[in-house]
C-alpha positions as CSV (number, residue, x, y, z in Angstrom):
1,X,-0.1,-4.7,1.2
2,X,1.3,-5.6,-2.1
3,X,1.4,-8.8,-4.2
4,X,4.7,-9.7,-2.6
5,X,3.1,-9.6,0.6
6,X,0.6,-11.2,0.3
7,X,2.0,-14.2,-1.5
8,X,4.3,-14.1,1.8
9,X,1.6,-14.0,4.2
10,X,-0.6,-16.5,2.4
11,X,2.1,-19.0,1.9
12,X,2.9,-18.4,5.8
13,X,-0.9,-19.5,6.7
14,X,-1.3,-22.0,4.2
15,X,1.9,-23.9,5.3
16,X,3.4,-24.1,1.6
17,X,5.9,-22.7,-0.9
18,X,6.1,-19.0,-1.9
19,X,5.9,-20.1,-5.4
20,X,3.0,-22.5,-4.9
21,X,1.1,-19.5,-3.1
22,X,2.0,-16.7,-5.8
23,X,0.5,-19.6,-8.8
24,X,-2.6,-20.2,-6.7
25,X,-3.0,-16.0,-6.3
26,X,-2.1,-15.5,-10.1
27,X,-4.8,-18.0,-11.3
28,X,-7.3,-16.7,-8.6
29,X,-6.8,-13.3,-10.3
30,X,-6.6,-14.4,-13.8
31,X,-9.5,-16.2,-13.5
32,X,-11.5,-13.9,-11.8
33,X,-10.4,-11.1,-14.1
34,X,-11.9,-12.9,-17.3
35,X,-14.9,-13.9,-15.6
36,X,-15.7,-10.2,-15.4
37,X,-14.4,-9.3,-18.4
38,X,-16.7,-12.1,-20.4
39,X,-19.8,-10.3,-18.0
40,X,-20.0,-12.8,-15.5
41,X,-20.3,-11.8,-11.8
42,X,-18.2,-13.6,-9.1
43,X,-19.2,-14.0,-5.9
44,X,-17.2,-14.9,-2.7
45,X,-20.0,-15.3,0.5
46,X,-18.3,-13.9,3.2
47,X,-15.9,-11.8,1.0
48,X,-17.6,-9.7,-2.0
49,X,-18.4,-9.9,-5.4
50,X,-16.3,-8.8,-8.5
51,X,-19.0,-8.0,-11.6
52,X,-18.9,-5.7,-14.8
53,X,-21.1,-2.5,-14.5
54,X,-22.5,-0.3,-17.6
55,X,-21.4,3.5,-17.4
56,X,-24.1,5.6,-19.4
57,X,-22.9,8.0,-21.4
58,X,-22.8,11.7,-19.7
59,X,-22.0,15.1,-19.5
60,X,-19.5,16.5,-18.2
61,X,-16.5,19.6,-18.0
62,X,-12.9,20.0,-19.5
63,X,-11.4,21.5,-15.8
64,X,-9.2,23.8,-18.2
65,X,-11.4,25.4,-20.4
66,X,-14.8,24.9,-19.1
67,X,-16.3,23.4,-21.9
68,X,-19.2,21.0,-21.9
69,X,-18.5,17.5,-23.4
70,X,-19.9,14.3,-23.5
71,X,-18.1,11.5,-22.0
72,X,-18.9,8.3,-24.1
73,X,-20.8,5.2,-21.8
74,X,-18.4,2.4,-20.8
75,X,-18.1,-0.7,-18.8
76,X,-16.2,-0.9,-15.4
77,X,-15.3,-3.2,-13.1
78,X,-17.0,-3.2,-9.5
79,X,-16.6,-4.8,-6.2
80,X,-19.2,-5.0,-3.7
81,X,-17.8,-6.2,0.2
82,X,-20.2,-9.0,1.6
83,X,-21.8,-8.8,4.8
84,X,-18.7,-10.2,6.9
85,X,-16.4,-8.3,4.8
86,X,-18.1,-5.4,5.9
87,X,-18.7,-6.1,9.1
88,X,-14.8,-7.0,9.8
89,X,-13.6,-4.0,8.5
90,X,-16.5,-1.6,9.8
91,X,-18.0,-2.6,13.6
């Protein structure tokens, strides 16, 4: 499912506009996005929780030439699926 589809399928449930529901998803992802991006974690119960994890810095190989180099630490982003999540998608 892609953006389009979802703003379909969410303005189809929530009985409104396509254009209300692709606002509401843009905010829901801009807002989440700089929440992780400032370091805080947000959680949905139910759902998951977005958050912003340290990569230490490691070793590791160039797949051409075999040699060893360090890849410099970094910060990702991470989602971790809450119980019901889980369990709706897993049984």
């Amino acid at each position: 499912m892609n953006k389009g589809e979802l703003v379909d399928t969410v303005a189809a449930k929530a009985n409104i506009t396509k254009k209300q529901a692709d606002e509401v998803i843009s905010a829901f992802l801009s807002v989440v996005t700089e929440a992780v991006a400032n370091g805080d974690k947000v959680t949905l119960v139910g759902f998951g929780s977005f958050e912003r994890r340290e990569r230490a810095e490691r070793e590791g190989r160039n797949p051409k030439t075999q040699e060893t180099m360090t890849i410099p630490a970094t910060r990702v982003p991470a989602f971790s699926p809450g119980k019901q999540f889980r369990e709706k998608v897993a049984p």
